[in-house]
LOBA-387009 format. One line per field, with one value per residue (C-alpha): y negated, x, z; residue number from 1; residue in three letters. Coordinates in Angstrom, 1 decimal, always signed. Example, Ala and Ser with C-alpha at 12.3 -4.5 7.8 and 13.67 -1.06 7.14 Angstrom:
BEGIN
y	+4.5 | +1.1
x	+12.3 | +13.7
z	+7.8 | +7.1
k	1 | 2
r	ala | ser
***
This chain:
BEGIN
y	-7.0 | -10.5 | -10.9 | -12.9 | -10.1 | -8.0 | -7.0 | -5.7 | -2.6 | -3.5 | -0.3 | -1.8 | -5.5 | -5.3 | -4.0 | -6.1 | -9.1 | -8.3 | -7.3 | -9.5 | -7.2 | -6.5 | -10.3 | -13.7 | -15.4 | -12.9 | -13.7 | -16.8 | -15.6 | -12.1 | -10.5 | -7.3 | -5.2 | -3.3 | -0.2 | +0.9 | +4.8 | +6.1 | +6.8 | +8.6 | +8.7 | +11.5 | +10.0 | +7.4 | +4.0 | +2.6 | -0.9 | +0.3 | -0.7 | +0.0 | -2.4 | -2.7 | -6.8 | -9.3 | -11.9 | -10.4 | -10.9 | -8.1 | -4.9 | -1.7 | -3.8 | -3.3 | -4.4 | -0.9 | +2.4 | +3.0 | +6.3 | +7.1 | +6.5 | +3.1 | +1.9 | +1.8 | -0.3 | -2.7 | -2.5 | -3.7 | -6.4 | -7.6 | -8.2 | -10.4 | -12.1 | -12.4 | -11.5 | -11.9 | -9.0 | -6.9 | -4.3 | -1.7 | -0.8 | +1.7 | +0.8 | +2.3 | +1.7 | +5.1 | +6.7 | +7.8 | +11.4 | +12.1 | +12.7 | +13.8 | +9.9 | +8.1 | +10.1 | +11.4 | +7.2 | +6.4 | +9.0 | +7.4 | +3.8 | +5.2 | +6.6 | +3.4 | +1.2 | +2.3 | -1.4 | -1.8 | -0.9 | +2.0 | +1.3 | +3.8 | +2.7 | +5.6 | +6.6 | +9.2 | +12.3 | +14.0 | +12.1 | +14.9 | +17.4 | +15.4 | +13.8 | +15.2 | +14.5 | +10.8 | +10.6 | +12.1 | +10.0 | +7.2 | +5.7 | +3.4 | +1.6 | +3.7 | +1.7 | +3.5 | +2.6 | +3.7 | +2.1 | +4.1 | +7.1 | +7.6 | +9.9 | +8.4 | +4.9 | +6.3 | +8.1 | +4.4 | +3.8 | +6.8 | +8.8 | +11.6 | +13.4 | +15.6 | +17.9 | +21.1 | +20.6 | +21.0 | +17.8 | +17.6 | +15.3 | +14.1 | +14.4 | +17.3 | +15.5 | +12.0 | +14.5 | +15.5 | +12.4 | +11.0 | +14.5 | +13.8 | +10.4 | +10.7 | +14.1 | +11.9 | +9.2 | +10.9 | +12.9 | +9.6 | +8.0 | +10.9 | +11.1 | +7.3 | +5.8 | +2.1 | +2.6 | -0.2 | +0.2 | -1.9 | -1.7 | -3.1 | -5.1 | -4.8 | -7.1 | -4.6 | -1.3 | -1.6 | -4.7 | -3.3 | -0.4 | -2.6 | -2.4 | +1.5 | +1.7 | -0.3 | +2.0 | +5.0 | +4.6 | +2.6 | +6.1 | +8.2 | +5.6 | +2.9 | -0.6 | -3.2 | -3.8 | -5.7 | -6.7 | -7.5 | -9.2 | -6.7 | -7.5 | -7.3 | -4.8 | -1.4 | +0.1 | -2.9 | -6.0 | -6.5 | -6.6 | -10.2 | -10.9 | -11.2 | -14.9 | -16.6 | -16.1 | -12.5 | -11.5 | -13.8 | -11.7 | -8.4 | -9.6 | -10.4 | -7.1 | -5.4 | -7.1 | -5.9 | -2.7 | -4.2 | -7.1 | -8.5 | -9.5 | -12.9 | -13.2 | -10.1 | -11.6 | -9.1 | -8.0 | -6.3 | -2.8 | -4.4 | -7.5 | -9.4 | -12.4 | -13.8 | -13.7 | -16.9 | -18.4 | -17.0 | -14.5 | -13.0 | -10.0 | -11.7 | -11.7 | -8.3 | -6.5 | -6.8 | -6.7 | -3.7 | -2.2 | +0.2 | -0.2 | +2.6 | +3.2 | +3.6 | +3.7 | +1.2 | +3.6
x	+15.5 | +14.3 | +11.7 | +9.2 | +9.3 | +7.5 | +3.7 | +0.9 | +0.2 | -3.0 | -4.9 | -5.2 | -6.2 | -9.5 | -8.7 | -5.9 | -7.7 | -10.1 | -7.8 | -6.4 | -3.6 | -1.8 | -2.9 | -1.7 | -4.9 | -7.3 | -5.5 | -7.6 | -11.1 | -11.6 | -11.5 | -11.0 | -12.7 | -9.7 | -11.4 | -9.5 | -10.2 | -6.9 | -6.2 | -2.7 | +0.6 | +3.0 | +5.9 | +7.5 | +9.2 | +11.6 | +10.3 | +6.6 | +4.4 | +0.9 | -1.5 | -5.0 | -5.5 | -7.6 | -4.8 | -1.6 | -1.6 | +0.6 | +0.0 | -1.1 | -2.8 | -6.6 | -9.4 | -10.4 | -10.7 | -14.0 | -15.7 | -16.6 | -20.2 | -19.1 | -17.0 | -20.0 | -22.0 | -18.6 | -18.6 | -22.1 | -22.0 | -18.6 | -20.3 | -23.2 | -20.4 | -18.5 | -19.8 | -16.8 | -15.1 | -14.2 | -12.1 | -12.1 | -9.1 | -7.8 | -4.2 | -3.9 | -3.8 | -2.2 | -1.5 | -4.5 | -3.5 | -2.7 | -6.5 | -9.5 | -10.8 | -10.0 | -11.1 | -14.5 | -15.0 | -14.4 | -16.6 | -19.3 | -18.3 | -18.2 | -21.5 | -23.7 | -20.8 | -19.5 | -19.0 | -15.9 | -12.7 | -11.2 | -8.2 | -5.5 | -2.2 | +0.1 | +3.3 | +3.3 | +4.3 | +0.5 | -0.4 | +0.3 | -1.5 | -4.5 | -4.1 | -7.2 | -9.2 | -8.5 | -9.0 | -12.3 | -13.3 | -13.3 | -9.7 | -8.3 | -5.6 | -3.1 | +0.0 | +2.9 | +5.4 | +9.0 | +11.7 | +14.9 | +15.3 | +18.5 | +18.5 | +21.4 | +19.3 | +16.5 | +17.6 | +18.3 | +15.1 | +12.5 | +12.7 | +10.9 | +8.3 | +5.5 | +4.3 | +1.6 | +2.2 | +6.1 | +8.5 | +11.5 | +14.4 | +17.5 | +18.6 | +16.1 | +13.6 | +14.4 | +14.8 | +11.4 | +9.2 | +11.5 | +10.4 | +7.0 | +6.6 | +8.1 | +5.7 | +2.3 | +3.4 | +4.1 | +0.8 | -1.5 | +0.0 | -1.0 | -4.4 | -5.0 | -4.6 | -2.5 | +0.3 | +2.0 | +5.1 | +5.5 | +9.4 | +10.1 | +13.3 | +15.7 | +18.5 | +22.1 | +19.9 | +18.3 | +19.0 | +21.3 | +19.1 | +16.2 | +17.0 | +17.1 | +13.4 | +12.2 | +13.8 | +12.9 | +9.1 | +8.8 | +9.8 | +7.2 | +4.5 | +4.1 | +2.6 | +3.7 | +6.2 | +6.0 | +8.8 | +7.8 | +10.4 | +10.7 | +8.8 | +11.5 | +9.8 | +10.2 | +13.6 | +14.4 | +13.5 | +17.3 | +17.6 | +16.4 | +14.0 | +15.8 | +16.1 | +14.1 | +17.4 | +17.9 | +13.8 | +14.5 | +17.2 | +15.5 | +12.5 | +14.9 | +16.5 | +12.9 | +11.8 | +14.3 | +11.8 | +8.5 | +6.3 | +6.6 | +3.3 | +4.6 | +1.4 | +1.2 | -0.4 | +1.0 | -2.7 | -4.3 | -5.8 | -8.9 | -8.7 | -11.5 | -12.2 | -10.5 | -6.5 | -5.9 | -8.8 | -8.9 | -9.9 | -13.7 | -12.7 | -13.5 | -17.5 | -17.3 | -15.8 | -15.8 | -12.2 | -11.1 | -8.2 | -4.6 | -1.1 | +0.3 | +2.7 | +2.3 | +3.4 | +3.5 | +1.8
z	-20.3 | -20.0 | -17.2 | -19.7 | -21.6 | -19.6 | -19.2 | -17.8 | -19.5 | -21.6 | -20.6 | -17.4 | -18.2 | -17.3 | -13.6 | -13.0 | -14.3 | -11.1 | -8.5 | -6.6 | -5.0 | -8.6 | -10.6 | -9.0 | -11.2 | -9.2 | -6.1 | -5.9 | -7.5 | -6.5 | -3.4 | -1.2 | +1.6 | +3.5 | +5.7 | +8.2 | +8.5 | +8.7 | +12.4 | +11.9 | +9.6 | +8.6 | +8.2 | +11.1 | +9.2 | +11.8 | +11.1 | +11.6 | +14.5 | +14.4 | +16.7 | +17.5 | +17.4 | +16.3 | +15.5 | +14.0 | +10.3 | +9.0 | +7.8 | +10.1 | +12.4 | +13.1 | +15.3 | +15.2 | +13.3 | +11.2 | +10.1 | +6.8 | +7.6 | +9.1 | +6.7 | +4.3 | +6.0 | +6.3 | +2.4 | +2.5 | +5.0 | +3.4 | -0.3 | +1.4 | +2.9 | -0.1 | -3.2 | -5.0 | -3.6 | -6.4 | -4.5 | -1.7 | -0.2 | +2.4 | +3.8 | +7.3 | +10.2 | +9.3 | +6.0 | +3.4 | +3.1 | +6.6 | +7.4 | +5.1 | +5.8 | +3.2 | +0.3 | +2.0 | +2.4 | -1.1 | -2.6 | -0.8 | -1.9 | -5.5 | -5.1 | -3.5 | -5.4 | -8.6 | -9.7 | -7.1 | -7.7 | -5.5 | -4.0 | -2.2 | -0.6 | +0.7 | +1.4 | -1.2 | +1.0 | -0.2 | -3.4 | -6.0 | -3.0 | -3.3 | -6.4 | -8.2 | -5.1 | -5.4 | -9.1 | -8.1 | -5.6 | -8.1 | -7.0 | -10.2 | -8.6 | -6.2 | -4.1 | -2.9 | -1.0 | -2.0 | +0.0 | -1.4 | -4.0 | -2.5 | +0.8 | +2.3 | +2.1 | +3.1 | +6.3 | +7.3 | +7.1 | +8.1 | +11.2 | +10.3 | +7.8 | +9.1 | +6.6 | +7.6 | +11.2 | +11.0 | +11.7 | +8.4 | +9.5 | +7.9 | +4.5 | +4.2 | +4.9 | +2.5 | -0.4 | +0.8 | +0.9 | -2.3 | -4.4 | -3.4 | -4.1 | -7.6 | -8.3 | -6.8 | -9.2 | -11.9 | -11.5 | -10.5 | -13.9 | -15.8 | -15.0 | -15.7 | -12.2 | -12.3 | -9.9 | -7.4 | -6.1 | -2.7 | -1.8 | +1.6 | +1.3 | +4.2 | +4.1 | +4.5 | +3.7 | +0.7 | -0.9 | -3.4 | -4.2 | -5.7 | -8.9 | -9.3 | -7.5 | -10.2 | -12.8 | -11.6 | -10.5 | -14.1 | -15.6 | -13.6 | -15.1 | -12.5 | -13.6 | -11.5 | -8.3 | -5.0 | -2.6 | +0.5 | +3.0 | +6.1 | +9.5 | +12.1 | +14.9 | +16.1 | +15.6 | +13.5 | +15.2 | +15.8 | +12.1 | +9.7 | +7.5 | +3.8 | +3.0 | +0.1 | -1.8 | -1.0 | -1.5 | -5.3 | -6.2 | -5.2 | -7.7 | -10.3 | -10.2 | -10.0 | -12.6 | -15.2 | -15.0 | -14.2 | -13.5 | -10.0 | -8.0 | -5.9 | -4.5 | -1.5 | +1.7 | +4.4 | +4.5 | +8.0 | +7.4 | +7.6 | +5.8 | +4.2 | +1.8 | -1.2 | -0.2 | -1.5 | +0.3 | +4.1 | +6.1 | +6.8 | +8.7 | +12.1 | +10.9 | +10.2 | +13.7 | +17.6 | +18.9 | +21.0 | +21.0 | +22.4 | +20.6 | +18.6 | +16.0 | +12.5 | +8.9 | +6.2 | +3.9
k	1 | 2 | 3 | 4 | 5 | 6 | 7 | 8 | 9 | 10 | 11 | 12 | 13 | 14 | 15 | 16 | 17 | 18 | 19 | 20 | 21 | 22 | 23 | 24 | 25 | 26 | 27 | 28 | 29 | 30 | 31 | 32 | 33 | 34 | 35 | 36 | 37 | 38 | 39 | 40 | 41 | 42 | 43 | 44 | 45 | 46 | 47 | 48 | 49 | 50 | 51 | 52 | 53 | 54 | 55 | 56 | 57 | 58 | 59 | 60 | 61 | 62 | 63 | 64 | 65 | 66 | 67 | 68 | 69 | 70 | 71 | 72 | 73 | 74 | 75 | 76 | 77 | 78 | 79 | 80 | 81 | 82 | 83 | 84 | 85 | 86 | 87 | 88 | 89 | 90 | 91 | 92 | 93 | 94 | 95 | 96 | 97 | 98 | 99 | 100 | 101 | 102 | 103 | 104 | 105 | 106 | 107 | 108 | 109 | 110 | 111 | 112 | 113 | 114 | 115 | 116 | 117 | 118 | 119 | 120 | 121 | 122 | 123 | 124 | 125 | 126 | 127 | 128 | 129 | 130 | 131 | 132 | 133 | 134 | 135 | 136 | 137 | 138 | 139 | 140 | 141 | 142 | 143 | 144 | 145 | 146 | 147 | 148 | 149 | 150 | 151 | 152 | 153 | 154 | 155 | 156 | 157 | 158 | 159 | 160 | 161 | 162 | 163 | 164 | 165 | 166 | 167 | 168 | 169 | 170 | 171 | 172 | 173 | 174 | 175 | 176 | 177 | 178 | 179 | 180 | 181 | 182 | 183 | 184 | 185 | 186 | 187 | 188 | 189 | 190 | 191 | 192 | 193 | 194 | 195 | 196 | 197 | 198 | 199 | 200 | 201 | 202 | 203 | 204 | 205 | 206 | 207 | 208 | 209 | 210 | 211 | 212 | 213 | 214 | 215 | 216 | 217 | 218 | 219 | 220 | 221 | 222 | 223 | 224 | 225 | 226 | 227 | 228 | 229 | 230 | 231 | 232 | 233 | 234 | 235 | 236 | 237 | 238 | 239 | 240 | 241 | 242 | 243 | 244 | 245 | 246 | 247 | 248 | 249 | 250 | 251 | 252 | 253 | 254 | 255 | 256 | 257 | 258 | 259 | 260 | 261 | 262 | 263 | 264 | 265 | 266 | 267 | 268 | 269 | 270 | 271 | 272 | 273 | 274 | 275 | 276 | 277 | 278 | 279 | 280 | 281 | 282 | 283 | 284 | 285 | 286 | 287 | 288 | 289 | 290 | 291 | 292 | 293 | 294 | 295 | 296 | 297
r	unk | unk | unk | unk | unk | unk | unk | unk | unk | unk | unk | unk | unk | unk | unk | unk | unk | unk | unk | unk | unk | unk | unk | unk | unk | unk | unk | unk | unk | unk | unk | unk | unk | unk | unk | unk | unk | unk | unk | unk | unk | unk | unk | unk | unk | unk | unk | unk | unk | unk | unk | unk | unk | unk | unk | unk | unk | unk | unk | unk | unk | unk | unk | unk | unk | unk | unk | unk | unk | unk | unk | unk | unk | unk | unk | unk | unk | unk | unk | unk | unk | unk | unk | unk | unk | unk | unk | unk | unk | unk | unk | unk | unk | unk | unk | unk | unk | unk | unk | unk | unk | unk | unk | unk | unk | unk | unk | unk | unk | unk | unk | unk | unk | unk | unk | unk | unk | unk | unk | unk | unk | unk | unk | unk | unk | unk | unk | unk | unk | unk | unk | unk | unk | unk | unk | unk | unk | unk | unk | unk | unk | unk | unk | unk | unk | unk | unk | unk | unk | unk | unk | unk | unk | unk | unk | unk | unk | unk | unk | unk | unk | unk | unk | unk | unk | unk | unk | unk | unk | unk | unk | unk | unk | unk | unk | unk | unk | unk | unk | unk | unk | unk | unk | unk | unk | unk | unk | unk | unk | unk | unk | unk | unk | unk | unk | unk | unk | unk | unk | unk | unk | unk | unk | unk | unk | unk | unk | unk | unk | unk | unk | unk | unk | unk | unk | unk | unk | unk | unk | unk | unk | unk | unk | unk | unk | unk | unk | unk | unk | unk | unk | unk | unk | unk | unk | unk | unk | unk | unk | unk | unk | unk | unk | unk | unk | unk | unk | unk | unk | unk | unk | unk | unk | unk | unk | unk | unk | unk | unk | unk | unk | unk | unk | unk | unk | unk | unk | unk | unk | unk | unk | unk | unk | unk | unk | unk | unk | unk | unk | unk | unk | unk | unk | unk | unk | unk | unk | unk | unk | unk | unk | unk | unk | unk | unk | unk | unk
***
């Protein structure tokens, strides 16, 4: 399939069309409030890293974790700031689902702000657990991050999932998080959620395996794809960043299935502004901070 044949799903025009995370025009009109309430993760990435910083501009890195309670007055604060945010997002430091954080802060933005759109990035592992508890909450737009439906890639890739207390590892464990994922998906898509597929691409691991992503989370109903070149850290800073040729190719092969957003910032889980336009997190937070790890979720 032609890449210009390809398109947005029209159902979700009129979110897209505001979000600057899945639309490269609202990339540079509309913008986002990232909260960070999400203190831990349940699965460990080996390229994953979480920080408490005030200047690295990646995800997972935070000046410092918000409660609920707080995170509404960040909302607020942000829209005087910027009253063309259209969004509020939760991406970290850990994952969403990990903790009862998340969703307990976006039922209060949908209550003070129903006009925002509700936006939840995870690693999948809980989403068809807590999948009606999202919807609830007023989440629209839901990212997951799928790096492999293949095991035997994706034991190259995660340590570990941590499910009710008990640690999975090895092949067990990828069939796991991959069953999950595809289940959360599948159930998100049903109940009217838009669904983004971020796919970390690491050169010699995964590179090869884009292509089947795309085809397989474009059958459990997602919308739209993003490839994002791999941050060499952690268990992985021996290994490179894919090249512009290599992250070209990957967005060709994904987009065979689905449209490709080209416009992904490396956000911080507590990003503010317009994307295109700069940062306003700094006028919202006083730095502070320890160095941990944590999960692209």
């Amino acid at each position: 399939m032609a890449c210009f044949d390809i398109e947005i799903d029209k159902r979700f025009e009129n979110i897209s069309n505001r979000h600057p995370c899945f639309s490269g025009g609202a990339n540079m009109t509309s913008g986002r409030v990232h909260l960070p309430v999400s203190p831990v993760c349940n699965i460990q990435c080996k390229f994953c890293k979480r920080s408490f910083n005030k200047f690295e501009q990646r995800p997972g890195v935070t000046r410092e974790l918000l409660s609920p309670e707080k995170a509404i007055g960040i909302v607020d604060k942000s829209l005087k700031l910027c009253p063309e945010i259209t969004v509020a997002g939760i991406a970290g430091p850990g994952d969403t689902l990990a903790t009862p954080h998340a969703i307990k802060t976006f039922n209060l933005i949908h209550e003070r702000h129903p006009e925002l759109i509700n936006c939840l990035s995870t690693n999948g592992l809980l989403l068809e657990r807590y999948a009606e508890d999202i919807w609830n909450a007023g989440v629209k737009t839901v990212t997951v991050t799928v790096n492999a439906v293949d095991p035997y890639v994706l034991e190259k890739i995660c340590s570990y999932v941590l499910i009710d207390g008990k640690v999975y590892e090895g092949i067990e464990a990828m069939n796991m998080l991959i069953n999950a994922q595809k289940a959360g998906i599948r159930k998100m898509a049903e109940l009217g959620a838009m669904i983004k597929i971020n796919i970390v691409l690491i050169p010699g691991i995964n590179h090869f395996h884009i292509k089947e992503i795309a085809k397989t989370v474009q059958g459990l109903g997602a919308s739209i794809v993003n490839i994002i070149p791999l941050i060499p850290q952690y268990e992985m800073d021996c290994v490179s960043s894919p090249d512009c040729g290599e992250l070209n190719k990957a967005r060709i092969d994904a987009e065979e299935y689905l449209p490709v957003f080209r416009h992904c910032q490396h956000c911080r889980a507590d990003a503010c502004g317009i994307p295109g336009k700069g940062d306003l997190s700094g006028l919202l937070y006083e730095y502070g901070g320890l160095e941990q790890t944590f999960s692209h979720g």
